[in-house]
C-alpha positions as CSV (number, residue, x, y, z in Angstrom):
1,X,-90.8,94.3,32.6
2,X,-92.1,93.9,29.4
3,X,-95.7,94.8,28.6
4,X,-98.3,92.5,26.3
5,X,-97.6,94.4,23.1
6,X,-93.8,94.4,23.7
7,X,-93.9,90.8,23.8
8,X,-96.3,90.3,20.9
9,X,-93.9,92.8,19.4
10,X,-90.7,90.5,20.2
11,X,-92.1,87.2,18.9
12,X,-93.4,88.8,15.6
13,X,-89.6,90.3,15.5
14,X,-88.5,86.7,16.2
15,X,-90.9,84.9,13.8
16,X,-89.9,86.9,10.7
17,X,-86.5,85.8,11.1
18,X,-84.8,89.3,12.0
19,X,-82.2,88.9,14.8
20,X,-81.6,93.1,15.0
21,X,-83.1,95.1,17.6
22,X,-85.8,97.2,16.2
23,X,-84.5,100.0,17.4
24,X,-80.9,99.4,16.1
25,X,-80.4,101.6,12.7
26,X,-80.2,99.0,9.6
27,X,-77.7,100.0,6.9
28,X,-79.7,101.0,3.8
29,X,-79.7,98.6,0.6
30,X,-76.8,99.7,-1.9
31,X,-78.6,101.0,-5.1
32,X,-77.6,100.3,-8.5
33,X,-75.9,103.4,-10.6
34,X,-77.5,105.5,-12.2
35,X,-77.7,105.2,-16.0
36,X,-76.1,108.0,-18.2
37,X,-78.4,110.1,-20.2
38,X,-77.6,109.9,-24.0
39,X,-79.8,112.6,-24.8
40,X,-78.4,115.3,-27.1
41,X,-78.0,118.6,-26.0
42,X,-80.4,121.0,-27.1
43,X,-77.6,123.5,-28.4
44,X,-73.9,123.5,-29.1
45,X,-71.0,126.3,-29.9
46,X,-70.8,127.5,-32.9
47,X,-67.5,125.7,-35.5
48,X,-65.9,128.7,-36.8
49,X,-68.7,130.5,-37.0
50,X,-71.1,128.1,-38.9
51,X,-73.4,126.2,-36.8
52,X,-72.8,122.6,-36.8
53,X,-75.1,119.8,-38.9
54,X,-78.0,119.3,-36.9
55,X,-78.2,122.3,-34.9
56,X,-79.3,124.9,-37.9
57,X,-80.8,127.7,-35.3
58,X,-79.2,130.4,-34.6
59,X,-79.2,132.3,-31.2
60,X,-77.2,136.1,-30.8
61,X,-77.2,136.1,-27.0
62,X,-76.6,139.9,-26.8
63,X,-80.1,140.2,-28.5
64,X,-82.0,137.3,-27.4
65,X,-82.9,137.0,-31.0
66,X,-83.4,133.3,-32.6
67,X,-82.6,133.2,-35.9
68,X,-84.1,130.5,-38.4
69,X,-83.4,128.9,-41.7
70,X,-84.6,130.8,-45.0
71,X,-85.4,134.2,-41.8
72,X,-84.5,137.6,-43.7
73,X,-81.6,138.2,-41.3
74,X,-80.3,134.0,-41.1
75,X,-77.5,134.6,-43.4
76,X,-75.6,137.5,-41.9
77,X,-76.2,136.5,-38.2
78,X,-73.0,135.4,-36.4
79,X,-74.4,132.8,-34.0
80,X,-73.4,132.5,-29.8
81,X,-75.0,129.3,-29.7
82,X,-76.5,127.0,-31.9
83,X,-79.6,125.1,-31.1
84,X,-81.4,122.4,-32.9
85,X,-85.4,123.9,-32.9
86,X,-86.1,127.0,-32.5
87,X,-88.6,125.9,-29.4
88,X,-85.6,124.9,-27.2
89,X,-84.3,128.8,-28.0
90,X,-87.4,129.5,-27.2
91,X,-87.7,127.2,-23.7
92,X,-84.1,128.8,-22.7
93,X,-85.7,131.8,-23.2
94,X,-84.9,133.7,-26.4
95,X,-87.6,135.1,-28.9
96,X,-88.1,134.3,-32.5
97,X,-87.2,137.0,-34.8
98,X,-89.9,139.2,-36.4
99,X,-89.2,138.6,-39.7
């Protein structure tokens, strides 16, 4: 026996044009893939020892120690990684050196 809201429930069921139960589970719409980021990476390996063009900063990862362009110590630092600021170094969690 079907109470007044079940059958007010029913006919607005039947009025919007769904023929599904309301209670049966409905598959859920297929969504669209997702787009590929394009974003360069914030750092790279170093080439041979030489960071790469575009990626100038320097990072010993033994030390934690980001090294900068024109920095007393740039020159003669072997690099682990290379990034291209020194504030993603930074945001990966290496310090600036002092000097």
């Amino acid at each position: 026996m079907l109470t007044a809201a079940g059958v007010a429930a029913v006919v607005v069921v039947r009025r919007r044009g769904h023929t599904e139960s309301p209670l049966e589970p409905r598959s859920a719409p297929v969504a669209a893939p997702a787009a590929v980021p394009t974003q360069k990476p914030t750092w790279v390996l170093p080439d041979d020892g030489a960071c790469p063009d575009g990626y100038p900063v320097k990072v010993n990862t033994r030390s934690g120690i980001v090294h900068e362009p024109g920095g007393r110590s740039y020159d003669r630092t072997v690099p682990d990684r290379c990034y291209a600021t020194a504030a993603d170094a930074e945001a990966d969690g290496y310090r600036r050196a002092k000097a």
